[in-house]
C-alpha positions as CSV (number, residue, x, y, z in Angstrom):
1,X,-1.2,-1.1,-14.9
2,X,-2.9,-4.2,-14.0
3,X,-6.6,-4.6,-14.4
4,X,-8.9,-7.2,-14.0
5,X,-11.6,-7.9,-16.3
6,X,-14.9,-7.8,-14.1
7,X,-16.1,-4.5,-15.2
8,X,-19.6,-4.2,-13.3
9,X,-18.6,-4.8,-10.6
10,X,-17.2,-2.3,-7.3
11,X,-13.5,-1.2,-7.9
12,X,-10.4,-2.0,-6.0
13,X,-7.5,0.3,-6.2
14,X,-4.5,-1.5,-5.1
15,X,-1.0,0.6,-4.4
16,X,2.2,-1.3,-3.8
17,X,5.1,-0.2,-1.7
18,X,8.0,1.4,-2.8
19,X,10.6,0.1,-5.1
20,X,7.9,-2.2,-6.7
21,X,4.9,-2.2,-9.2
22,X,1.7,-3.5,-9.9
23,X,3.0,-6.7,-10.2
24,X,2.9,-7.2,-6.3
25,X,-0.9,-7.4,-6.2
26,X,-1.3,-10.8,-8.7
27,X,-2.4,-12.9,-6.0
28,X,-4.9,-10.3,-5.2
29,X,-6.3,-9.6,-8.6
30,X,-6.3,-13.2,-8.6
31,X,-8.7,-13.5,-5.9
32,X,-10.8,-10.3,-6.1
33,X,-11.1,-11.1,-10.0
34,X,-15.0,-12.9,-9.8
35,X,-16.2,-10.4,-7.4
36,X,-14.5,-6.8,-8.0
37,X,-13.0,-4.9,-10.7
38,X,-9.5,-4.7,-9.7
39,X,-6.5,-2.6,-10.8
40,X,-3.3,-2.2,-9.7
41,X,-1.2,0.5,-11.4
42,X,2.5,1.9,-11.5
43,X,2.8,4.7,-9.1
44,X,5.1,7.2,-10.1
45,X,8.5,7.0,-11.0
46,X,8.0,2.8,-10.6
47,X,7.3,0.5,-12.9
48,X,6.4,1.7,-16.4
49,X,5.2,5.0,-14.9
50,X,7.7,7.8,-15.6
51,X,9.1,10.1,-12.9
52,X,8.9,13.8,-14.6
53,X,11.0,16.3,-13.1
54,X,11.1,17.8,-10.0
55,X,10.9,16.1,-6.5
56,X,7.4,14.2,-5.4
57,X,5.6,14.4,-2.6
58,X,3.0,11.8,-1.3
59,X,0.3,14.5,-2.1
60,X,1.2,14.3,-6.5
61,X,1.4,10.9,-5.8
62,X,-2.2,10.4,-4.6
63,X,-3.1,13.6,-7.4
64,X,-1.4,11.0,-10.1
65,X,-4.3,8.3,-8.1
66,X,-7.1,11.2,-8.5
67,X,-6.5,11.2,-12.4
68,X,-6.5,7.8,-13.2
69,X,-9.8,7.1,-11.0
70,X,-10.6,10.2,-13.3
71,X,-9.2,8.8,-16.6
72,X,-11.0,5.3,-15.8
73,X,-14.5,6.8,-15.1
74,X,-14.1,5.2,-11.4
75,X,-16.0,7.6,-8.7
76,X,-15.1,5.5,-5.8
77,X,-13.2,2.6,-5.3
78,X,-11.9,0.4,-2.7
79,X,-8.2,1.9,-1.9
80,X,-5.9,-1.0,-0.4
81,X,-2.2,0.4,-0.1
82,X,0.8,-1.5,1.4
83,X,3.7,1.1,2.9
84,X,4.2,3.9,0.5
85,X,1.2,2.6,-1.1
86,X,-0.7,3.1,2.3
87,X,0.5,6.4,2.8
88,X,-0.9,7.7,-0.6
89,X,-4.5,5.9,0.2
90,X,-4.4,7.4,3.5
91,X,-3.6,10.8,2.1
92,X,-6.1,10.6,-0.4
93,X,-9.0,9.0,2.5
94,X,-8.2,12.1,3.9
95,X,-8.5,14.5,1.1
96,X,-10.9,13.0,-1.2
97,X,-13.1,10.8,1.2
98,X,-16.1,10.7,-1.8
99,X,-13.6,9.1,-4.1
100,X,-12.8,5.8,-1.2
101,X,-15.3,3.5,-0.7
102,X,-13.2,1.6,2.0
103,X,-9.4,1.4,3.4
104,X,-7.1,-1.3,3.5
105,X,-3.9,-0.1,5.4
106,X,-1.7,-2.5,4.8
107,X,2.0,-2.2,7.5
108,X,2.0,1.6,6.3
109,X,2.0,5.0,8.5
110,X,1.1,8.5,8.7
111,X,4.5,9.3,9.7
112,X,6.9,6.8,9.2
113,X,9.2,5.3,12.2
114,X,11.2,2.1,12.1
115,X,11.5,-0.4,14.4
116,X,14.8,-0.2,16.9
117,X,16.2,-3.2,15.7
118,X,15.9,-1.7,11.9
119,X,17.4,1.5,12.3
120,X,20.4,1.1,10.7
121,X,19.2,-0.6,7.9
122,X,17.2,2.3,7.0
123,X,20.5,4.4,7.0
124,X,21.9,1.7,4.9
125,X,19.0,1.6,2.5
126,X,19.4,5.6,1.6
127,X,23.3,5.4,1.7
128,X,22.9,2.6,-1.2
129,X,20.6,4.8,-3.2
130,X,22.4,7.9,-2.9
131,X,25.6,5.8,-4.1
132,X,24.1,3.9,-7.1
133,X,24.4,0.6,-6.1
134,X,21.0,-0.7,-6.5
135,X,21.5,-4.3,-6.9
136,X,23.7,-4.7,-3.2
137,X,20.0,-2.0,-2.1
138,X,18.4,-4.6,-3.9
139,X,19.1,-7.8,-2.2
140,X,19.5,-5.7,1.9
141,X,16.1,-4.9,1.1
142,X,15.0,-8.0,-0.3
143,X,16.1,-10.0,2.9
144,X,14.9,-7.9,5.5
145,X,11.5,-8.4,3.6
146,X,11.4,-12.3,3.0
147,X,14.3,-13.6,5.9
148,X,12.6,-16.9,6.2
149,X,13.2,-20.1,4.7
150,X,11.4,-21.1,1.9
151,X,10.7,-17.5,0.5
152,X,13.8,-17.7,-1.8
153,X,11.3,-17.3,-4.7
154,X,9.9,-14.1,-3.6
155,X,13.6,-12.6,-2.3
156,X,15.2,-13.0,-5.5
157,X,12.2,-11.8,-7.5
158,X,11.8,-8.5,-4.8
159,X,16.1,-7.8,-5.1
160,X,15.4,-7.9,-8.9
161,X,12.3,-4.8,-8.8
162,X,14.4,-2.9,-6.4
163,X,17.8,-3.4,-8.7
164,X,15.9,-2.1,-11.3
165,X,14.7,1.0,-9.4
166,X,16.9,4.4,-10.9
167,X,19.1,5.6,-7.9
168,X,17.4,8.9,-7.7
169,X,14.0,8.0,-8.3
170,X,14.7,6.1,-5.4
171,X,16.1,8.9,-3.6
172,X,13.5,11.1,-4.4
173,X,10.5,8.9,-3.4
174,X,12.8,8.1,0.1
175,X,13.0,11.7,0.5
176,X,8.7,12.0,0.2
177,X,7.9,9.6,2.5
178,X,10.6,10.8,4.8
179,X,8.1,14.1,4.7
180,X,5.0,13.1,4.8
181,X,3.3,13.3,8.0
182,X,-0.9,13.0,8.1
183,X,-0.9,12.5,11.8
184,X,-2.4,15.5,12.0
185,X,-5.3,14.5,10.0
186,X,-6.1,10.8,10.8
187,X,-9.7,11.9,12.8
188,X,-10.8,13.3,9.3
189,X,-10.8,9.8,7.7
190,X,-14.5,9.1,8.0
191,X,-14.1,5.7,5.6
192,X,-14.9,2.0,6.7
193,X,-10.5,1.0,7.6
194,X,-9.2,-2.2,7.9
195,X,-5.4,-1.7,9.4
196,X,-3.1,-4.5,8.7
197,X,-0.2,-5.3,10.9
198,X,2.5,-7.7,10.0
199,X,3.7,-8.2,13.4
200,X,7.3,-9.5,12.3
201,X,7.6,-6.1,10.2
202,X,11.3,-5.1,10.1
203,X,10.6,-1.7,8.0
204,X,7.5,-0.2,9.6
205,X,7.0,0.2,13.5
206,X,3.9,-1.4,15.1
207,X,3.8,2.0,16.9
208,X,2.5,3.1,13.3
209,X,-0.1,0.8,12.4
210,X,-1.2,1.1,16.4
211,X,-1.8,4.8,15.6
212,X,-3.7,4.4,12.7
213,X,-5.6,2.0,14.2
214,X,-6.4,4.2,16.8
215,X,-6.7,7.7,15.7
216,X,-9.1,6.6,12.6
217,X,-12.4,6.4,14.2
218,X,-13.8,2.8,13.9
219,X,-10.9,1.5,12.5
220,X,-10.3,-2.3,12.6
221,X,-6.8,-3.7,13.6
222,X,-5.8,-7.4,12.0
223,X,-2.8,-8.0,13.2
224,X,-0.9,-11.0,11.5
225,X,2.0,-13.2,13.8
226,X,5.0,-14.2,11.8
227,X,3.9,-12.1,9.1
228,X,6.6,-9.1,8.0
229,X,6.2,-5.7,5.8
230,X,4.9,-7.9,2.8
231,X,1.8,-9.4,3.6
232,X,0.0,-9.8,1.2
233,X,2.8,-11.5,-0.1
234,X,4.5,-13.8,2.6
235,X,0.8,-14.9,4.1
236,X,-1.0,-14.4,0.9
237,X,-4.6,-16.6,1.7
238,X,-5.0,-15.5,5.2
239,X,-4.6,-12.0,3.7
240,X,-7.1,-12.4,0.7
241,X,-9.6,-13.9,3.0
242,X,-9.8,-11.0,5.4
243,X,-9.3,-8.8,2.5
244,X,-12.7,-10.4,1.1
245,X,-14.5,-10.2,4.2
246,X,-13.9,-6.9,4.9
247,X,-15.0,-6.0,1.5
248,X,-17.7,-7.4,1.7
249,X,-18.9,-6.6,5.0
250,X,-18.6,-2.5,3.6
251,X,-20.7,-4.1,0.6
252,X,-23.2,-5.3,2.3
253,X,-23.3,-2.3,4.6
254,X,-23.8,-0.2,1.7
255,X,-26.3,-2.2,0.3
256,X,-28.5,-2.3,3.4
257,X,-28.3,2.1,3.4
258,X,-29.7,1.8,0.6
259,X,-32.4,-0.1,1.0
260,X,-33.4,1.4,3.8
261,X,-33.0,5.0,2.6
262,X,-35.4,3.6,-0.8
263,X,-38.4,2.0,2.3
């Protein structure tokens, strides 16, 4: 896990996609460091975190979430998740609202489609895993996310996370979100959301983040042009900057409740 060092300051909880870690977030942390305490942990089965036994579901996933805010002393934080990420902030929005300050859905879903042109990809991506062969998953995945030139960096650096993924883990985690449907659910999210839509997103339908956008009541829609499933990644300053305005506009929200609740 990945924590910045502002301690008095409002929490951000940032959640990474799947096949990745913490690690994602450091141009985040980087930026959220002199205003918020930031942290940006392993979710299970990724990263340093173990996967124990059994198969996960996006609801242990956002109870491993519950713990740590639990372990950490947190009672609320900021809850920014990108794809799987997103799903386990949107589940936990919806479960524990008290514990979510604000929501950052970043080119995630209640209940996952791909776009047309991606279908077989997805296929691909699960046939890969199921086989073993991470490192050919690896780089598939890597390019679909950073296809451009000029993000060599980044595409080599996202075939090496997902290479070093287990193939079951994998499996398993593919199998959770291929479950997990909160559509159901998405009126109950009472929170201050900010949706983020990579408009060139080849893993996540726009149809998604359009839903969320619209079935979370007051929900704000940023969508981002040339931008794919990685934002916060491939358009990293336009991403912290509505990041921190957003924040802060729930700050300063928060702030004026109460003082006028004190008058």
């Amino acid at each position: 896990m990945h924590l910045s060092p502002e301690k008095n300051a409002a929490a951000v909880l940032l959640l990474h996609g799947l096949g990745s870690c913490g690690d994602d977030w450091a141009l985040q942390l980087r930026a959220l460091a002199p205003r918020y305490s930031a942290l940006a942990p392993d979710l299970r089965g990724q990263g340093k975190s173990p996967m124990p036994a059994g198969w996960p579901t996006i609801e242990l996933l956002t109870a491993d979430v519950v713990s740590l805010l639990d372990r950490l002393e947190i009672g609320s934080a900021h809850v920014v998740g990108l794809s799987l990420g997103g799903a386990v902030a949107l589940q936990l929005a919806a479960e524990a609202p008290e514990r979510v300050r604000s929501l950052v859905a970043v080119n995630t879903f209640a209940r996952l489609r791909t776009p047309r042109r991606s279908m077989g990809r997805g296929r691909r991506r699960m046939w890969l895993a199921a086989t073993g062969r991470m490192e050919e998953l690896g780089r598939s995945v890597a390019a679909g996310l950073f296809p451009y030139a000029g993000q060599e960096e980044m595409r080599a650096l996202a075939a090496a996370r997902l290479a070093s993924n287990s193939p079951l883990t994998y499996v398993k985690l593919l199998m959770a979100v291929g479950r997990f449907d909160l559509r159901g659910r998405l009126g109950e999210i009472r929170v201050p959301t900010l949706v983020v839509a990579g408009e060139q997103d080849a893993t996540v339908s726009m149809e998604c983040k359009l839903e969320l956008a619209g079935g979370i009541p007051g929900a704000r829609l940023e969508r981002f042009a040339g931008s794919g499933h990685a934002t916060p990644l491939d358009q990293p300053e336009r991403f912290n900057a509505a990041l921190l305005g957003f924040l802060e506009s729930v700050d300063q929200a928060a702030r004026a409740g109460d003082f006028s609740r004190s008058s």
